[in-house]
C-alpha positions, 0 to 999 in steps of 0.5 A, spaced: 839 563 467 846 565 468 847 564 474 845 557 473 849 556 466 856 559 469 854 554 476 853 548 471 861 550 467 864 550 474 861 543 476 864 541 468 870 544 470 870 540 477 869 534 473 875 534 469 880 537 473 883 531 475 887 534 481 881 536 485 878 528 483 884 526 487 884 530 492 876 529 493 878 521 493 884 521 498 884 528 502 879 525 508 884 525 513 878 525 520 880 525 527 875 524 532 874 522 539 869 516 541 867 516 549 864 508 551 861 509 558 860 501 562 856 503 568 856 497 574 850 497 578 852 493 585 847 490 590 850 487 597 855 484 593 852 482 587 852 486 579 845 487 579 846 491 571 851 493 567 850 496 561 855 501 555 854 505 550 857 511 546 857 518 550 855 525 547 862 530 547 860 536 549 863 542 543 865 545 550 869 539 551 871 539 544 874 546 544 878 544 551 882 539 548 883 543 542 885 548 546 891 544 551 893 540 544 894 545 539 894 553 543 897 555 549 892 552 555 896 548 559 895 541 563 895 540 570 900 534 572 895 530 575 889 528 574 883 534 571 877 531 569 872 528 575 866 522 574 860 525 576 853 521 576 846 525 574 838 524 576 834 528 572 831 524 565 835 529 561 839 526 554 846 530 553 846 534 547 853 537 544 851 544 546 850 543 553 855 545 558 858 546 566 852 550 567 848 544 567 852 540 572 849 542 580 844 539 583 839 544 582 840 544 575 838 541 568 842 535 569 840 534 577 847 532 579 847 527 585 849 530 591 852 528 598 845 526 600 845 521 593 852 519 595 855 518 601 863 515 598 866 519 596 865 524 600 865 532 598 868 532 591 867 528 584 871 521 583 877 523 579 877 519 572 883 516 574 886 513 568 893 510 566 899 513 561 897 509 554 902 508 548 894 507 543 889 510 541 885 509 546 885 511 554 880 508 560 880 508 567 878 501 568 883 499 572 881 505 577 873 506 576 870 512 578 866 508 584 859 511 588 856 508 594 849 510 593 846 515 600 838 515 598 833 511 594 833 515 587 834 514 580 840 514 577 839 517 569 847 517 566 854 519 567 859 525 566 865 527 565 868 535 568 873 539 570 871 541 577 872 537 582 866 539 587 859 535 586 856 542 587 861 545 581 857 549 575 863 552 572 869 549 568 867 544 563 864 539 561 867 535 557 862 530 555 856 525 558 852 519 558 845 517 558 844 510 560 840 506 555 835 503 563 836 508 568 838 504 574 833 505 581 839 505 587 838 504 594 842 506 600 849 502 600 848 500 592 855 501 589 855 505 582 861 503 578 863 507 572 868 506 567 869 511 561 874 509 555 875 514 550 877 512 543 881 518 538 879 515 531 883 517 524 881 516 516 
């Protein structure tokens, strides 16, 4: 019973402190990062689909951000994140991370049997100096030239340029709401925009 008189005097004395009201009011200061993902599913020429959506940040990927803004992880010059494209039905979850790339694990990356262009590495994610909040590579999208029939299921971003990589980071990944069907010479074009929000 003390417990839950004492608890009731510190909710009393929050209610009249009107300091903690203003700091509860106006102290929402947020910053969030919001990853849109288009995908572009071309056929002899001809956009056969094009679908959008929010992506999942990995807290992996969260933490490598964090880590080279504010710590003492440095940043290579040039571009460090790569495109990559994935086959197995899987739905990214926040937890998720590297270890699942590959082509023998969760996600089933595509391989040089899937994709024939690029060859060997994943596509750079090739974006452009921003003056905004927002950043993209829709001048420059990472582009697949489709080797096998298969089913395409989404997309990510990592750190390592090798399809085959399973270490680094994962940095965040798609899902695509319609999985896409490919065949050889089909083209997948993949445009990744991220948005750093404040309030």
């Amino acid at each position: 019973m003390n417990g839950i008189i004492a608890g009731a005097e510190l909710l009393q004395a929050i209610a009249e402190d009107r300091e903690i009201q203003h700091a509860l009011k106006h102290h929402k200061d947020k910053l969030g990062f919001m990853g849109h993902v288009t995908m572009d599913h071309m056929r002899a020429g001809k956009l056969l689909c094009r679908q959008s959506g929010k992506n999942t940040f990995t807290t992996e990927g969260m933490a490598k951000l964090l880590n080279i803004l504010f710590h003492d992880i440095s940043k290579a010059a040039a571009n460090i994140w790569y495109v990559g494209i994935f086959k197995n039905n899987i739905t990214p979850a926040l937890a998720d991370t590297s270890a699942k790339l590959g082509s023998g694990n969760a996600y089933g990356e595509c391989q040089d049997a899937d994709y024939d262009s690029p060859l060997t590495n994943r596509p750079s994610y090739a974006t452009e100096d921003t003056t905004t909040a927002v950043i993209s590579n829709v001048n420059s999208k990472a582009h697949f030239v489709m080797n096998a029939s298969i089913t395409v299921y989404g997309a990510f971003l990592a750190d390592a340029a090798a399809k085959t990589a399973s270490s680094g980071v994962l940095m965040c990944a798609k899902r695509f709401g319609t999985p896409r069907a490919v065949i050889n010479d089909d083209e997948i074009y993949v445009t990744y925009q991220i948005t750093s929000t404040t309030s």
